[in-house]
Structures are given as structure tokens and as C-alpha cells.
C-alpha positions in Angstrom: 52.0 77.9 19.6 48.8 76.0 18.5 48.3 72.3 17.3 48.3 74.2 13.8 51.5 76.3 14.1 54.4 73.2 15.3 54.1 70.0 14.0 55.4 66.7 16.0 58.3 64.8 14.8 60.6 61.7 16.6 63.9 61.3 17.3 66.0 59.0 19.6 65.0 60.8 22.3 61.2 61.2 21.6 58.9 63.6 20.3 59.3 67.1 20.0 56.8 70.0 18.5 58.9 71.7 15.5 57.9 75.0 13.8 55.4 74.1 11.2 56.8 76.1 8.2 60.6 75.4 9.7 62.8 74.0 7.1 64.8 72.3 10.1 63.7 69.6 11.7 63.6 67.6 15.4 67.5 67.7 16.2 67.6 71.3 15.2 64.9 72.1 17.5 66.3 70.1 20.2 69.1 71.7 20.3 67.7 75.0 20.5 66.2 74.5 23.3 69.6 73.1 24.7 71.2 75.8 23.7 70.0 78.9 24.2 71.4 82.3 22.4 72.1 84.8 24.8 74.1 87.2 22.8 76.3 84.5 21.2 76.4 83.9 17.2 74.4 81.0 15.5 75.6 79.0 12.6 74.1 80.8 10.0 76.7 84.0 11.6 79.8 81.9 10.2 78.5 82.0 6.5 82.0 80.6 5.3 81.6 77.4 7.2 77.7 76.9 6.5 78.9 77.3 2.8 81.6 74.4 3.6 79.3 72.1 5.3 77.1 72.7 2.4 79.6 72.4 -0.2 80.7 69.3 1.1 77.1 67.3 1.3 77.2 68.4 -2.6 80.1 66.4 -2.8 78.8 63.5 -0.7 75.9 62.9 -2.7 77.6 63.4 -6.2 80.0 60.7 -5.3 77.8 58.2 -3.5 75.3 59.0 -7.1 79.0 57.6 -8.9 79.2 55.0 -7.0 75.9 53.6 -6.7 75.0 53.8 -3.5 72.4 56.4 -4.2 69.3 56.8 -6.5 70.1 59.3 -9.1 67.0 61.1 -8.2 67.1 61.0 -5.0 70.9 62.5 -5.4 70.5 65.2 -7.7 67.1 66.9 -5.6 69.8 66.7 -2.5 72.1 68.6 -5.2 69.5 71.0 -6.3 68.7 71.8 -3.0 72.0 72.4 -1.7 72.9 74.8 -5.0 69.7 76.6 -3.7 70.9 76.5 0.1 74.3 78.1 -1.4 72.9 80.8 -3.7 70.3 81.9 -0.6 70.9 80.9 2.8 68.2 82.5 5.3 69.6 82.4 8.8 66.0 81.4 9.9 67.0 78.0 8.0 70.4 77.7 10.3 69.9 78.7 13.9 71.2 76.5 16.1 74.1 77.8 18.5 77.3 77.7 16.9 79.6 75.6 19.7 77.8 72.8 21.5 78.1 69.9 23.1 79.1 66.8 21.1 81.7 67.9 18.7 79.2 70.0 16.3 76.4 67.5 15.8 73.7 69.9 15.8 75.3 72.1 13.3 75.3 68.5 11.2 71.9 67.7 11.9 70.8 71.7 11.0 72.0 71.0 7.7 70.8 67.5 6.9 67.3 68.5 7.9 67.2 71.5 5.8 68.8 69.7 3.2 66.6 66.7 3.2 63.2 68.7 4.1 64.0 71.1 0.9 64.6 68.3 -1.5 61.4 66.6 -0.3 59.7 69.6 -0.4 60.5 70.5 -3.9 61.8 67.5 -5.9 58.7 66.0 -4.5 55.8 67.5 -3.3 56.0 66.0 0.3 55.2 67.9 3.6 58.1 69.3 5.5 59.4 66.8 8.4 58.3 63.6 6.2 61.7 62.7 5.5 61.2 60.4 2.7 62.1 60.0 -0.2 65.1 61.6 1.4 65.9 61.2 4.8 68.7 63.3 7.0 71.2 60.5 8.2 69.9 57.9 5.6 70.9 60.0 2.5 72.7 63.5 3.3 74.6 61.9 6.1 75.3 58.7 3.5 79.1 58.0 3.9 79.9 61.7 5.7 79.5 62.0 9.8 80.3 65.4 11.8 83.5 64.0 12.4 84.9 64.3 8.9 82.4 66.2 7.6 82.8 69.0 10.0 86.5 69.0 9.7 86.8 69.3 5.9 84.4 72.1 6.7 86.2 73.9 8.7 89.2 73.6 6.8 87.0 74.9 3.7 85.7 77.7 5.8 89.5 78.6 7.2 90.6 78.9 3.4 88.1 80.9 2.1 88.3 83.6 4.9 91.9 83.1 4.7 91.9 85.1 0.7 90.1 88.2 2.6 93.0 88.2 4.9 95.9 88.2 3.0 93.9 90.8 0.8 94.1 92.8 3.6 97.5 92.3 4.5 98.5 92.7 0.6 97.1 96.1 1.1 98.5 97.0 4.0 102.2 95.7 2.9 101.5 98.1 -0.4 100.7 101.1 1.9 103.6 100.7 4.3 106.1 100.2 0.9 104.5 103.6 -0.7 105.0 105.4 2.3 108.7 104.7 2.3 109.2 105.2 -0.9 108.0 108.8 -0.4 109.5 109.5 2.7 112.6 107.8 1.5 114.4 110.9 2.2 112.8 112.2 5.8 114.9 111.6 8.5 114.0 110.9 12.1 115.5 109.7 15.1 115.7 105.8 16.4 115.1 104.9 19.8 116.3 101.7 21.7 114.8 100.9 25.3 112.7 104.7 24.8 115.9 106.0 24.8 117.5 108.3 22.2 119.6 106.5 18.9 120.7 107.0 16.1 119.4 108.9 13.0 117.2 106.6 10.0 114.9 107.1 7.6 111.1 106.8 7.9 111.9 104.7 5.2 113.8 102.5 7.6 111.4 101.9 9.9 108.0 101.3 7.4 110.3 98.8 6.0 111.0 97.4 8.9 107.3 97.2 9.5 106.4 95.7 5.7 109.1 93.2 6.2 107.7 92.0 9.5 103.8 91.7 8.1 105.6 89.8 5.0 107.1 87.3 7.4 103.8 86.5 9.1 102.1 86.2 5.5 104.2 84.1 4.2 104.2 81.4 7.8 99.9 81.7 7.0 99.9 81.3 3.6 102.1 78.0 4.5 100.2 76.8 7.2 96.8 77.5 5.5 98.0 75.6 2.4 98.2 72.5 4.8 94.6 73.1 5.2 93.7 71.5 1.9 94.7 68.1 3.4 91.3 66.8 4.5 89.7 63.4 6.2 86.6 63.2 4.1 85.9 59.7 4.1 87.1 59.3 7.8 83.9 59.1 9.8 83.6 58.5 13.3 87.1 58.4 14.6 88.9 57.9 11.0 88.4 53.3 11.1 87.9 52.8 7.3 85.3 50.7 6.5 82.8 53.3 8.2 82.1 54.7 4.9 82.4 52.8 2.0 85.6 52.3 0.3 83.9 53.2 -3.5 83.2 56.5 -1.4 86.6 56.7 0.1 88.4 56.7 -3.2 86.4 59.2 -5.0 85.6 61.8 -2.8 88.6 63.6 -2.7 88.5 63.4 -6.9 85.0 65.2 -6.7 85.9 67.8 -4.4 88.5 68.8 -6.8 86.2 68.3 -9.4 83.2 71.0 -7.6 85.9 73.4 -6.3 87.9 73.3 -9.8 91.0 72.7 -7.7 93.7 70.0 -8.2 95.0 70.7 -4.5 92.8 68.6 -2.0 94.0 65.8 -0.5 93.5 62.8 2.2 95.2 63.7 5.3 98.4 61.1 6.0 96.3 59.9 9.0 93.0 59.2 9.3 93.3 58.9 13.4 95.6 61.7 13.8 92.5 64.0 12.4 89.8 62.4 14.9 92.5 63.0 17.7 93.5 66.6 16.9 92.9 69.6 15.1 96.7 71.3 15.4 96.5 72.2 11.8 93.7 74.6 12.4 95.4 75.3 15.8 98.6 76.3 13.9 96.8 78.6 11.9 95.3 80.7 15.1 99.0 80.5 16.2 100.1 82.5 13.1 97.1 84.5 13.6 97.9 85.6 17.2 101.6 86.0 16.4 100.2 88.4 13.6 98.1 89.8 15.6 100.8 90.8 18.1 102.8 92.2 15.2 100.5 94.0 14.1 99.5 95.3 17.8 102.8 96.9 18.6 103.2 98.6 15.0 99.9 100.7 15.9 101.0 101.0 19.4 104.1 102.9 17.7 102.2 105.1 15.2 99.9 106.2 18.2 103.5 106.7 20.4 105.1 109.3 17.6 102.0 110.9 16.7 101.8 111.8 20.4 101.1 115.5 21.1 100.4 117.7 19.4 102.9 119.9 21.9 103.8 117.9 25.0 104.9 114.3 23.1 107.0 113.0 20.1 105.3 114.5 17.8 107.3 113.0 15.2 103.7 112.6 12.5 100.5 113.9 12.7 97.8 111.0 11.9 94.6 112.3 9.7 92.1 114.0 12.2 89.2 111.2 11.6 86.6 112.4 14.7 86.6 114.3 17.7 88.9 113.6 20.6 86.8 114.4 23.6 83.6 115.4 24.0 85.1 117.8 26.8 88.3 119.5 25.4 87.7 121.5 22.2 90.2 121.0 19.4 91.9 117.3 21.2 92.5 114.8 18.4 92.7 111.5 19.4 94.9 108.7 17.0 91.2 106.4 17.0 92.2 104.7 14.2 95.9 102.9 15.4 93.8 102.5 18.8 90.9 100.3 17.0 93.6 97.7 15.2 95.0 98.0 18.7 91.7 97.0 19.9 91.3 94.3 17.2 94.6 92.9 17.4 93.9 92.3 21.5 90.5 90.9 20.7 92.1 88.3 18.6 94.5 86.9 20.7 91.4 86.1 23.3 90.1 84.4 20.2 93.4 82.6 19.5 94.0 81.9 23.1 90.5 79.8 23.1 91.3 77.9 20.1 94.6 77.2 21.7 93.1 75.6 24.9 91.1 72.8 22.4 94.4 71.2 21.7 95.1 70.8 25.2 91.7 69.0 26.3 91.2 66.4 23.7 90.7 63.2 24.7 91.6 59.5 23.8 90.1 58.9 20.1 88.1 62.4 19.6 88.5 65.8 20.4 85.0 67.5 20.6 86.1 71.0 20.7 86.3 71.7 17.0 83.1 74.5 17.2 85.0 76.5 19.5 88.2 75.9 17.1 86.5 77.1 13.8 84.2 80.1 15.5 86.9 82.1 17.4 89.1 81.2 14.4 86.6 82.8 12.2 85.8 85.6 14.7 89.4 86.0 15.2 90.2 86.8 11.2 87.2 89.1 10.4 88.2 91.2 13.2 91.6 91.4 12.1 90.8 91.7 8.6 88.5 94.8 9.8 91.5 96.7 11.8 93.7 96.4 9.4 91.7 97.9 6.7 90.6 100.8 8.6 94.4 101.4 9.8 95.4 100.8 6.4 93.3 103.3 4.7 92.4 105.9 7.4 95.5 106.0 8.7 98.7 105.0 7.2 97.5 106.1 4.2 97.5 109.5 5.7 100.5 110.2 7.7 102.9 113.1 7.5 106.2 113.3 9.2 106.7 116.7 11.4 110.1 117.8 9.3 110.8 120.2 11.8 111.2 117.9 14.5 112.8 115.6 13.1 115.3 117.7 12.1 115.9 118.9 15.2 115.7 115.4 16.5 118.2 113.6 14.0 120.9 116.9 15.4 120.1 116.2 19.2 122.9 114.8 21.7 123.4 111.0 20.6 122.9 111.1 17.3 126.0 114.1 17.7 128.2 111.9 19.6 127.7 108.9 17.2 128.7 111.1 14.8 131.9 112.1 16.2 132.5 108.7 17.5 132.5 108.0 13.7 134.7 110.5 12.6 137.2 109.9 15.8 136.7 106.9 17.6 134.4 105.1 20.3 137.1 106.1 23.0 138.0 110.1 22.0 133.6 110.2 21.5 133.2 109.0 25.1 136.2 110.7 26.8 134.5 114.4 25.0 130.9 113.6 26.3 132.4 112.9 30.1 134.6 116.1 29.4 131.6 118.4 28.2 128.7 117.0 30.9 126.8 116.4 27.5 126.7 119.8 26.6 125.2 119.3 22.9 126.8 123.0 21.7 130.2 121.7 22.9 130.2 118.4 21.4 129.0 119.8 18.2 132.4 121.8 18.3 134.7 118.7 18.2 132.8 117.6 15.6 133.8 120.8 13.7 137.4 120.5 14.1 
């Protein structure tokens, strides 16, 4: 770049050449030189939590405007440009790295500068990277820090993605309960340890399968619930008197107030939420358990669809694409394999935000970028599986009636029939008599 293409702004550490027509500033820049991409996401890739952070320096400003603390003016350009920021958000404006060192600070300081350099810009005619009227820490940053500001976030950002979720799952709960209704009647054979079992419907087993996604909803909803307990208010490590207490007492008011909610709250510990972020980590828990759920239900669908001649053969999947690019006419169950995919994915996602909890130390845990971005990551990839399963998929499936037939009239299911009829011990003593002869069996049935 030339002279006429950066121009030179301070910071604690000294002077740094920043894109002239950037709408970030010195600490942005900074940190991307810091921290590289190489393949890895930016901030402005996790739009949910850019909207939080946003949505809570609108919040910030409104109530330090209430209390006092800051020029009307001066408050209400931050507010316009932050309404702007959240109606148009051009990743250009938000690119630094999206986990780095020192518990999110650059993602912080990305904001505040683009924050403050708009509402110079526009409320008052000034230069990008003047910083006055309204300055990044001075103003944006008044009574909010990374630590608390990040966190409420986050939380935000959880609860937002959370509703595309649980749309999902809705969907996929409604699919698996239409199915059994209309195979209600279909009958197929069980199987315990791969083994042969006893006869049930398919209605049976997808309600089996709804009642098991119902479970998990209902542990997330809970646990995501507990996500509208927030330590706005709590900077640094959560001492009050770090932010103002006129600040303290109001905040939680106006983000009810913005987000036309009545359900945000202070957190019971101001500490605990500087020390640990085990809400958020519960909520990957629930995720990864889901995930696993979810894993071995595809795994099952792509099991009795096996075939079309040498496997269970119990359902034929909808033919979606190709199967080989070698062996005409081979149909491949894709679909089950790609929430299969997914669902793996997201247990490396959930495994990483796991590992935060354990390496938190004394009076701040710095890992909350990792926490919130495989979090994130971790939902949208589910969210994707379970739509395309859902819809080109289960939607789809048709049991093999033949086979089943002939499966639900094989050897066990026979001999549990005749144990009914005569007894656990006459059953037994018949099948040691007849070698398991099926025919033979099936004529002690008939007596």
C-alpha cells in the first residue's frame, strides 16, 4: 500500500498503518496480522453472535444515555449506527479471526471501532480513525468489557440459533410420527444384539425413534432457557463497582425492553460467570448427546435399507444420486450417510467446547471463542443433516412388505409364538427336539 491507501493510528502498543477506507480501526488490524486466516472462519462467519455483540452495545449505550453517563447525542449516533450495523453487516467490516488469544478481545475491539468510526463518520462528518466525538473504549465500551459483553453475546447468539434447531427437530419429530401413523399396520421383525426377535410394527420402532429426539428436545430447550441468565454489568472478572451501579441496575431492564422479552436475567453469580462457561458447555453436552442419537438412528435406516438383494432389505430409501461412478444401477443410502456425517462432525465440535471447561484458570477462563464458534458450527451442521434426512429421506421410505412378511414368520418369531400359546419350557424342549427346523415348529404351533 501507499502513504495514500493506510492511514496511521496508535494504540498501547504503537503505531500501526490501517486500511484507509476500513471502518475498523488499530486493534482490528493488529490482530489480523496476529492472526492469520488460513482456512478458518472470521467473525463476521458467525452472524448470530456479531448480531449479539451488536445488539448488546445498543443496549449499553441506551442505558448509560438513561443514566447519565452519556451525551444523548453522542448515544443515539452509537445507536443509529449499530441499527445500521444490524440491518447490513459487510464482512469486510468484521474480519478478524474468530478464536484468539485473550478471551475474544479482538472480536470486542472489531466492533467498537466499527461502531465508533461509523457514528463519527455519519452523525458527524469526521474522518474515519479520529475517534472523537466517540471513541471505542471511552463510549461503546462505557460500562460493558469482553468479559460480560462477550458472554451475554454468546448466550444471545446460542438462543437465536437454538429456534432453527428445534425447527428442525419439530420437523423431523412430525415426519417420523407420520410415518408411523401410515405404516401403523406393516409389520417387521426386531432384532436384539443383530440377532433375530420378535415381530413389531414400523410403527414401533419410528416411535421409538420420535420419542428419543423428543427427549433430547426437551433437555435443550431446558438448558437453553438457562441461557437467558446473563452477567451484563459484570466486567472484568464480575467485582461490581467496575461498571457503574446506575448501569448495573438497568441493563437487564433495557435488554428486555430492545428484545421485547420479560425473560433476561442477572446470573446468581457474578464470579461464577468470569470462572466458567458450563452453561454454554451444557448446552454442547445436549448437543453431542443429540447428535449421537441422531447418529445411530441413520446408521439404522442405512442398515435395513441394505441391499437391494444380498442385505436386510427391509425399506428402500428414495434413489437421490448415483451410487458409483463404476457399477451401473448401485444406489447408495447418501442421504442417512450425510446426517451420519454431520452428527460425527459435531461431536468433534462438542468435544472442543468440552475441553474449555477443563482449562480455565483462577478468576477467568479465556476460552469462550472456541466455546461459542464450534457451538455455533456444531448446530448449523446439525441443523443441515437433519433437514436433508428429514425431507430426502424419511420422508420417502417404503417398507419391502414381502420381506417383512416373510421376516415376521421366520424361526424366533415362530417359537415365541408357541412359547405363548404353550409355555417357555414346552417352546424350548420343541426347538431342541426339531434342530430348529422352522416347518416343524410351525406344526406344534398348529396343534
Amino acid at each position: 500500500m501507499t502513504r495514500y491507501d493506510v492511514r496511521i493510528e496508535h494504540d498501547l502498543i504503537g503505531e500501526l498503518e490501517v486500511p484507509a477506507g476500513a471502518l475498523f480501526g488499530v486493534q482490528t488490524q493488529r490482530a489480523i496480522k496476529l492472526y492469520p486466516l488460513n482456512g478458518e472462519k472470521p467473525l463476521s462467519a458467525y452472524p448470530e453472535l456479531l448480531r449479539g455483540l451488536l445488539r448488546v452495545k445498543r443496549v449499553a449505550a441506551h442505558t448509560n444515555m438513561l443514566t447519565g453517563e452519556l451525551d444523548r447525542e453522542l448515544g443515539q449516533a452509537i445507536i443509529d449506527a449499530v441499527d445500521q450495523l444490524l440491518e447490513q453487516s459487510p464482512p469486510e467490516y468484521f474480519p478478524v479471526h474468530a478464536f484468539h488469544g485473550g478471551g475474544g478481545i479482538s472480536s470486542n475491539m472489531n466492533v467498537n471501532e466499527v461502531i465508533a468510526n461509523l457514528a463519527n463518520r455519519d452523525a458527524f462528518g469526521k474522518p474515519l480513525g479520529t475517534y472523537s466525538p466517540i471513541h471505542p473504549n471511552d463510549h461503546v465500551n462505557l460500562n460493558n468489557s469482553t468479559s460480560d459483553a462477550l458472554s451475554t453475546a454468546c448466550h444471545l447468539a446460542v438462543i437465536s440459533t437454538w429456534s432453527s434447531l428445534e425447527a428442525a427437530l419439530g420437523e423431523l419429530i412430525e415426519t417420523l410420527d407420520a410415518q408411523a401413523l401410515r405404516l401403523q399396520q406393516v409389520l417387521k421383525i426386531s432384532r436384539t444384539c443383530l440377532q433375530d426377535a420378535v415381530e413389531i410394527s414400523f410403527a414401533d420402532m419410528l416411535g421409538g425413534y420420535s420419542s428419543l429426539v423428543k427427549r433430547n428436545r426437551r433437555r435443550l430447550t431446558t438448558d437453553v432457557d438457562a441461557l437467558h441468565a446473563v452477567n451484563l454489568g459484570g466486567n472484568i472478572i464480575g467485582r461490581r463497582g467496575d461498571c457503574a451501579d446506575a448501569f448495573f441496575e438497568r441493563c437487564i431492564a433495557e435488554m428486555n425492553r430492545q428484545m421485547a422479552s420479560e425473560r433476561f436475567e442477572h446470573t446468581d453469580n457474578l464470579f461464577d460467570s468470569s470462572q466458567n462457561h458450563d452453561k454454554l458447555v451444557r448446552v454442547s453436552a445436549g448437543i453431542d448427546q443429540l447428535s449421537r442419537a441422531l447418529l445411530k438412528i441413520a446408521k439404522d435406516f442405512r442398515l435395513m435399507a441394505s441391499g437391494p438383494q444380498t442385505g436386510f432389505g427391509e425399506i428402500s430409501l428414495p434413489a437421490v444420486q448415483p451410487g458409483s461412478s463404476a457399477m451401473p444401477g448401485k444406489v447408495n443410502p447418501t442421504i442417512a450417510e450425510y446426517l451420519v456425517q454431520c452428527c460425527m462432525q459435531v461431536c468433534g465440535h462438542c468435544y472442543s467446547v468440552q475441553m474449555t471447561q477443563d482449562h480455565g484458570e483462577l478468576d477467568y477462563t479465556p476460552w469462550q471463542s472456541i466455546v461459542i464458534n464450534n457451538l455455533l458450527d456444531g448446530m448449523t451442521c446439525l441443523e443441515s443433516g437433519i433437514r436433508a434426512f428429514s425431507r430426502h429421506c424419511l420422508e420417502g421410505i417404503e417398507p419391502n412388505l414381502e420381506r417383512n412378511a416373510a421376516n415376521v414368520n421366520s424361526l424366533i418369531p415362530t417359537v415365541m409364538r408357541l412359547k405363548k400359546a404353550r409355555g417357555y419350557s414346552y417352546a424350548s424342549r420343541i426347538y431342541k427336539e426339531t434342530g430348529g427346523e422352522l416347518e416343524l415348529i410351525r406344526q406344534h404351533l398348529d396343534e
